[in-house]
NUVEX-926067 format. One line per 4 residues: number of its first residue (from 1); for each residue x, y, z of N, C-alpha, C. Coordinates in nm, 3 decimals, decimal comma. Example, Ala and Ser with C-alpha at 12.3 -4.5 7.8 and 13.67 -1.06 7.14 Angstrom:
1 = 1,319:-0,569:0,780:1,230:-0,450:0,780:1,320:-0,330:0,780; 1,285:-0,225:0,708:1,367:-0,106:0,714:1,290:0,003:0,787
***
This chain:
1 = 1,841:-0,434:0,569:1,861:-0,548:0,483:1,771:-0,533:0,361; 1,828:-0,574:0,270:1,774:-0,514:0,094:1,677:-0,680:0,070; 1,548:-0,673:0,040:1,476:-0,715:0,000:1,483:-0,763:-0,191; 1,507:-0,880:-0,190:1,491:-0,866:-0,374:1,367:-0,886:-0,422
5 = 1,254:-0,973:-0,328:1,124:-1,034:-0,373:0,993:-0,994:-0,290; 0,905:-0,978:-0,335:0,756:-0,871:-0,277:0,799:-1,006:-0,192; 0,713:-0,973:-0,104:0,607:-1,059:0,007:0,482:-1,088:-0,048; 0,429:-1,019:-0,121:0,325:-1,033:-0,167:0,324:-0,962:-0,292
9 = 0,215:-1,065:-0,369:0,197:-1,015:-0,519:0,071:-0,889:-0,556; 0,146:-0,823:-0,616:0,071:-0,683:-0,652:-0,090:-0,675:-0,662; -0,129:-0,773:-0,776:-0,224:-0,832:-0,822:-0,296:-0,845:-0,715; -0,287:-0,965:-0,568:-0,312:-0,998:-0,464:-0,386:-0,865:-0,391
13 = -0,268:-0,820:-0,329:-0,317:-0,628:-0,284:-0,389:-0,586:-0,328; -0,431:-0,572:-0,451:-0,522:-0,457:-0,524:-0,602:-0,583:-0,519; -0,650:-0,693:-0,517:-0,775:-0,749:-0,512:-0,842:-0,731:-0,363; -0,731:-0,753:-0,289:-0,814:-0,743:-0,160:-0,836:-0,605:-0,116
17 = -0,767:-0,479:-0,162:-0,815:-0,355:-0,101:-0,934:-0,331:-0,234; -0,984:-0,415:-0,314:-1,058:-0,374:-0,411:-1,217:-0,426:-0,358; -1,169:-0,571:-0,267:-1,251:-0,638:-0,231:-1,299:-0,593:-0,066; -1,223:-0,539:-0,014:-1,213:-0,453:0,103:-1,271:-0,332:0,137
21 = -1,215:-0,188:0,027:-1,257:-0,066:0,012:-1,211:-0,023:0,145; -1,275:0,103:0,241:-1,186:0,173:0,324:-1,116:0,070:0,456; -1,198:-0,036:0,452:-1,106:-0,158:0,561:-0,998:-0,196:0,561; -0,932:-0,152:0,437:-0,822:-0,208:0,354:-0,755:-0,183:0,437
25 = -0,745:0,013:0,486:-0,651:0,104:0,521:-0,665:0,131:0,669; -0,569:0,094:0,739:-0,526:0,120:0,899:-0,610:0,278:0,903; -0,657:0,271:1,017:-0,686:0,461:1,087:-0,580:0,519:1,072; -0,394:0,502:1,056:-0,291:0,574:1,066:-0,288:0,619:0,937
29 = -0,319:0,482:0,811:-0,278:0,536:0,669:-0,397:0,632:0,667; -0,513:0,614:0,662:-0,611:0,700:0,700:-0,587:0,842:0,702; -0,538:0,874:0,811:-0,491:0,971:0,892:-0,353:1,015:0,800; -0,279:0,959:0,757:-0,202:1,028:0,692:-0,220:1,066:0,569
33 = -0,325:0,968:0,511:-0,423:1,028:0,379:-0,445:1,151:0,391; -0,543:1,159:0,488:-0,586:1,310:0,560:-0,539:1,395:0,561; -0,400:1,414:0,583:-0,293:1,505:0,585:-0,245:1,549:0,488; -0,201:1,465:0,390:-0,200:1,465:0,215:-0,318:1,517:0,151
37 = -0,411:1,580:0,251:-0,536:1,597:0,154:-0,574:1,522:0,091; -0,556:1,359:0,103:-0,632:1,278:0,007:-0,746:1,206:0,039; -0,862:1,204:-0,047:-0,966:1,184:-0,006:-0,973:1,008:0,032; -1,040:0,892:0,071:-1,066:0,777:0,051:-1,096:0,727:-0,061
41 = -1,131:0,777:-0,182:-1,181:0,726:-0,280:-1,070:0,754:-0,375; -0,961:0,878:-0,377:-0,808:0,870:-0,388:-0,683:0,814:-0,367; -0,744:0,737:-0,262:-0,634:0,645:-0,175:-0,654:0,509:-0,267; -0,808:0,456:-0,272:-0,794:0,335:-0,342:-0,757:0,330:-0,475
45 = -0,793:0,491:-0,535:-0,768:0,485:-0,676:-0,638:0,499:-0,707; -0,481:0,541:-0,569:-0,387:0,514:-0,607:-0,342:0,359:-0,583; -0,397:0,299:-0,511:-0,360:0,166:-0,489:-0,360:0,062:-0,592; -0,533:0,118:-0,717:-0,559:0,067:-0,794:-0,448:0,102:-0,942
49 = -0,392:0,218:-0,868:-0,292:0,231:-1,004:-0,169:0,164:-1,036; -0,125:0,145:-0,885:0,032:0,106:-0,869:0,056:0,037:-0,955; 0,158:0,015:-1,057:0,252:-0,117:-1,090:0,344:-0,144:-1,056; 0,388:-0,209:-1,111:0,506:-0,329:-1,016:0,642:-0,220:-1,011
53 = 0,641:-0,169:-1,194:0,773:-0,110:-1,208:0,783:0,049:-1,107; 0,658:0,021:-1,031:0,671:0,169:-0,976:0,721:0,172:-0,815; 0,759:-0,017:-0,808:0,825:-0,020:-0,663:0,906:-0,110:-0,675; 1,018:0,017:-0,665:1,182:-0,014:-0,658:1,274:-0,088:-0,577
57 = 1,173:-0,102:-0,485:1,273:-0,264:-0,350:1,213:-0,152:-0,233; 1,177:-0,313:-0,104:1,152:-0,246:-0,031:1,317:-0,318:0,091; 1,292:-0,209:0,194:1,413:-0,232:0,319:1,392:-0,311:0,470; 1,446:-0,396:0,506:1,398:-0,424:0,643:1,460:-0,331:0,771
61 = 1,400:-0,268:0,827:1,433:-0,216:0,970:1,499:-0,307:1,092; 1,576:-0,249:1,112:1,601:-0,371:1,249:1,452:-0,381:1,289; 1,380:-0,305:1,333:1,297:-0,354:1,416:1,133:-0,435:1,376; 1,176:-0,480:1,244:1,103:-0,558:1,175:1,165:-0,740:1,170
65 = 1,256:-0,705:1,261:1,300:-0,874:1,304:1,357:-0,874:1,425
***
C-alpha cells in the first residue's frame, strides 16, 4: 500500500538523531553501516544530509499491519 504522507517530519528525525548521535541507530542499522563500510560519524552525516526531495514515497508491507 502506497503511502502519500511521511509519518514523520524530516526536520523532526534529524533533530533527534542530532540530539541522539549513535543511539539514534538500531545495532542492525549499525551493522549494516558496517557492511557498507560506513563509519558512525558517516551515518549521521548522511542522515544530516537527507532532504525531503530525496524521498520518493515510502511502501507498507503486509506485515507492517
Amino acid at each position: 500500500m502506497e503511502k502519500s504522507t511521511p509519518h514523520y517530519e524530516l526536520a523532526e528525525v534529524k533533530a533527534e538523531v542530532r540530539r541522539l548521535g549513535s543511539k539514534a541507530f538500531t545495532m542492525s542499522a549499525r551493522e549494516g553501516g558496517r557492511r557498507m563500510t560506513l563509519s558512525l560519524a558517516q551515518m549521521l552525516r548522511i542522515v544530516h544530509l537527507l532532504e525531503y526531495r530525496m524521498l520518493h514515497k515510502s511502501m507498507t508491507t503486509y506485515a507492517d499491519h
